[in-house]
C-alpha positions as CSV (number, residue, x, y, z in Angstrom):
1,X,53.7,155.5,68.3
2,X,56.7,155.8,70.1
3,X,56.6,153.4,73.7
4,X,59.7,153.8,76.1
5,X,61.0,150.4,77.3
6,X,59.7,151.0,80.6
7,X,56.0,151.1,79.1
8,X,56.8,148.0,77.0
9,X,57.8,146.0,79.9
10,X,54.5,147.6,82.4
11,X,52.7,146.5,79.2
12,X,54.4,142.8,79.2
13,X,53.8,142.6,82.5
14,X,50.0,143.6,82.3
15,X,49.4,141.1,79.6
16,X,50.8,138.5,81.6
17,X,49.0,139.5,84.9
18,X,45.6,139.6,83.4
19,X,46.7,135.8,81.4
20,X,46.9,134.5,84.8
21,X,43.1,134.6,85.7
22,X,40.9,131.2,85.7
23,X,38.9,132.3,82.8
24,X,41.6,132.7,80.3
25,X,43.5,129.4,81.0
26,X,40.7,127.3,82.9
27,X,42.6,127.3,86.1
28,X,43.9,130.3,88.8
29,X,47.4,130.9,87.6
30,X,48.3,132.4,90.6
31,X,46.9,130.3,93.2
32,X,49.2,130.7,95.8
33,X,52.5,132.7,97.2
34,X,55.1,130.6,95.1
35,X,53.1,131.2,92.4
36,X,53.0,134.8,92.9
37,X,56.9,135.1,94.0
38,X,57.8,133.4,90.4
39,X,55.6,135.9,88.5
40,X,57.6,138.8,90.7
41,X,60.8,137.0,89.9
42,X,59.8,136.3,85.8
43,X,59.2,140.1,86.0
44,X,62.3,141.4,87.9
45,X,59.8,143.2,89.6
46,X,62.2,145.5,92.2
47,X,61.5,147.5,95.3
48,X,59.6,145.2,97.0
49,X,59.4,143.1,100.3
50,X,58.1,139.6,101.3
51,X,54.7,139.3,99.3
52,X,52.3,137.6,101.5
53,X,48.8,136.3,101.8
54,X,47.5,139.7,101.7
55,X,49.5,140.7,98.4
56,X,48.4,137.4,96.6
57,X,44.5,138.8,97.5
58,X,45.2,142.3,96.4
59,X,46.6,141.3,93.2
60,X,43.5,139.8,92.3
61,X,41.3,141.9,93.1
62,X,44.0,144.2,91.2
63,X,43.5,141.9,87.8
64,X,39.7,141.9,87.7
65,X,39.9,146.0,88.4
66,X,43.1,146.2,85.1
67,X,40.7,143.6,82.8
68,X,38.1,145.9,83.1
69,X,40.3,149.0,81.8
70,X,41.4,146.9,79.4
71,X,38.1,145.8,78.2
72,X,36.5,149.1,78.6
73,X,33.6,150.6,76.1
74,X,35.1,153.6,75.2
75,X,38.5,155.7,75.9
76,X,36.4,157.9,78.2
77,X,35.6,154.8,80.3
78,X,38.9,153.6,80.5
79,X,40.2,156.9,81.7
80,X,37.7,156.9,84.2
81,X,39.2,153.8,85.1
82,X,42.5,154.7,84.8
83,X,42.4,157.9,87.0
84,X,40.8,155.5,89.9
85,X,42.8,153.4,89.8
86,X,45.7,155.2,90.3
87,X,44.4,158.1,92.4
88,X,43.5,154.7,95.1
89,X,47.2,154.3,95.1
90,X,48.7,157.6,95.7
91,X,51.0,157.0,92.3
92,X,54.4,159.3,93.5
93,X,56.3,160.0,90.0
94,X,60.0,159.6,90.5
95,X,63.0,159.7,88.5
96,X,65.7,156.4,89.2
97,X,68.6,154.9,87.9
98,X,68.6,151.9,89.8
99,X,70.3,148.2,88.3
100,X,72.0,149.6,84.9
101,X,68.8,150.4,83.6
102,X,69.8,154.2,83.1
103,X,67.1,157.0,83.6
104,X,63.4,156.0,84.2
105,X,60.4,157.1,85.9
106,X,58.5,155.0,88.9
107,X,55.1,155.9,90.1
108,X,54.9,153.5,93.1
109,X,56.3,154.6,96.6
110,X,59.5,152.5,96.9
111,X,58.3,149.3,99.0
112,X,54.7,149.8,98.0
113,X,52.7,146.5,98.7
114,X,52.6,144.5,95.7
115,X,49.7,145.2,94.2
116,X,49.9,149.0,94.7
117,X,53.3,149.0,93.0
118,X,51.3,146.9,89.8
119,X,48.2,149.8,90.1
120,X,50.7,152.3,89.5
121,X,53.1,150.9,86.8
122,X,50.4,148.8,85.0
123,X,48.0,151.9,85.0
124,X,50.1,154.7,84.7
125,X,50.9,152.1,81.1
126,X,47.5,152.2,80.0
127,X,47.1,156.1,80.8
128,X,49.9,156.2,78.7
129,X,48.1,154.1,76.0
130,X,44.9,155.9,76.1
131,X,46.8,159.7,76.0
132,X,48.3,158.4,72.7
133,X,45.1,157.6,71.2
134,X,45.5,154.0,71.0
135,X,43.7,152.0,73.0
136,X,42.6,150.2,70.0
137,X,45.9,148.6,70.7
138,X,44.3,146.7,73.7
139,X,42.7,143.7,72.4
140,X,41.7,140.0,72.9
141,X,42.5,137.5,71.1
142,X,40.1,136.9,67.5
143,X,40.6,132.6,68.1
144,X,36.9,131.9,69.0
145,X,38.4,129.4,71.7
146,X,40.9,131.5,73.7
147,X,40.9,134.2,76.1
148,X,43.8,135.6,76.6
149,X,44.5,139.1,75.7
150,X,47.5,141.1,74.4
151,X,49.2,144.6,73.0
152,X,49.4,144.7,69.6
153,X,52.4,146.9,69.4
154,X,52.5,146.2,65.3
155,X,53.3,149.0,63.4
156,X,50.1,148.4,61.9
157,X,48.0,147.3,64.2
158,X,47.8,144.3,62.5
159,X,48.2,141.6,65.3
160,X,44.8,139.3,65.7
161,X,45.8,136.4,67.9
162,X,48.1,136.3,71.6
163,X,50.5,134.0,69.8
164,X,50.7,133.5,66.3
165,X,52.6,130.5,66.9
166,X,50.0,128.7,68.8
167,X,46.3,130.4,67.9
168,X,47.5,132.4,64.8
169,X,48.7,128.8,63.2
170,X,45.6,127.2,64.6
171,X,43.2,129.5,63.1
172,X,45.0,129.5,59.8
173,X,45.1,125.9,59.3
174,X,41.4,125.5,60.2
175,X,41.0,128.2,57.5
176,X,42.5,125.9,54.8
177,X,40.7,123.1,55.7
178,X,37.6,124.9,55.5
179,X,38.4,125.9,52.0
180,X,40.1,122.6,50.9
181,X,36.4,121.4,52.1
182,X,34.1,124.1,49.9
183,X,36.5,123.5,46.8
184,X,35.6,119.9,47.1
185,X,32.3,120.8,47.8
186,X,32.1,122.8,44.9
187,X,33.8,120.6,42.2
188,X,31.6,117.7,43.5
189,X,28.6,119.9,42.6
190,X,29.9,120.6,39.6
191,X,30.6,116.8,38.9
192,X,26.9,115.9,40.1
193,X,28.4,114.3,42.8
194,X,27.0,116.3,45.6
C-alpha cells in the first residue's frame, strides 16, 4: 500500500489525538489551551490562528467522533462515518506548496477553526485508508492493559502492540515467564513433585 507522507503524518497525528483521551492514559491529555497549543506545535500544524476555549471543546468532541471511525464494525460503517464527518466541515481540496514541503493537497479552508482543520485532514486520512481496503490497518493495541491505539503501517500487517518498546517487551516477557512457570510445572509433575 502505497501512503504519501502527507497521509503518514494525518495518520501520526490521528493516533496521537485519539492517545490523548482520559480513557487511554487515565487522565485528559489535553485538559487545557497550553496543552492543546503544544499538541499544535508537536504537530507543526499550519494555517491556523489563536486556538481558544472553543477549539479545545471542539477537538474533543472531534476525538470521540475520529475514535468511533476508527473503531467502527465494518468498512461500510466507517465510511458512513467518514463522509459525515467531512461533509460537517465543508473539506475544500487544494493544491500548496507552502514551508519546503513541495506539492501537497489540503482539504481544510486555510484558517479553519482547529478542529475543522483536524475533521478534514484526519478524515480525509481514514477515507484514504478505507478506499485502499485496509482499514484492518486501524487497530488497538493486543496488551490486555492498555488502550491506546495505532496504524500498523507494517508491510505485513504484523504490528500487535502501540510500542513494542514498552507493551510489545511487556507482553513478551510475561510470556516467558508464563512458560518458564508450566516447564517447571511440568517437570515437577514429572518428578512427583507437584
Amino acid at each position: 500500500m502505497l501512503i504519501t507522507h502527507d497521509t503518514e503524518c494525518a495518520l501520526g497525528i490521528l493516533v496521537d489525538l485519539l492517545n490523548t483521551a482520559p480513557q487511554v492514559g487515565g487522565y485528559e491529555q489535553l485538559a487545557d489551551l497550553t496543552a492543546l497549543d503544544g499538541f499544535v506545535a508537536r504537530h507543526d500544524i499550519s494555517e491556523l490562528d489563536a486556538v481558544t476555549a472553543a477549539d479545545l471543546a471542539a477537538v474533543h468532541s472531534l476525538r470521540g467522533r475520529l475514535r468511533e471511525i476508527f473503531g467502527a464494525s465494518s468498512t461500510e460503517a466507517a465510511a458512513g462515518l467518514v463522509n459525515t464527518l467531512v461533509a460537517a466541515v465543508n473539506a475544500t481540496p487544494r493544491l500548496t506548496d507552502h514551508d519546503g514541503h513541495g506539492w501537497h493537497m489540503h482539504y481544510f479552508a486555510p484558517h479553519a477553526a482547529l478542529a475543522d482543520h483536524l475533521a478534514a485532514e484526519l478524515g480525509m486520512a481514514l477515507g484514504l485508508i478505507l478506499m485502499a481496503g485496509e482499514r484492518e490497518r486501524l487497530r488497538r493495541c493486543e496488551a490486555p492493559d492498555c488502550a491506546r491505539v495505532f496504524v500498523d503501517l507494517s508491510r505485513n500487517r504484523s504490528r500487535r502492540y502501540c510500542d513494542s518498546r514498552t507493551c510489545g517487551n511487556r507482553m513478551h516477557v510475561a510470556a516467558y515467564r508464563a512458560r518458564q512457570r508450566s516447564a517447571a510445572d511440568d517437570a515437577g509433575v514429572a518428578l512427583g513433585v507437584g
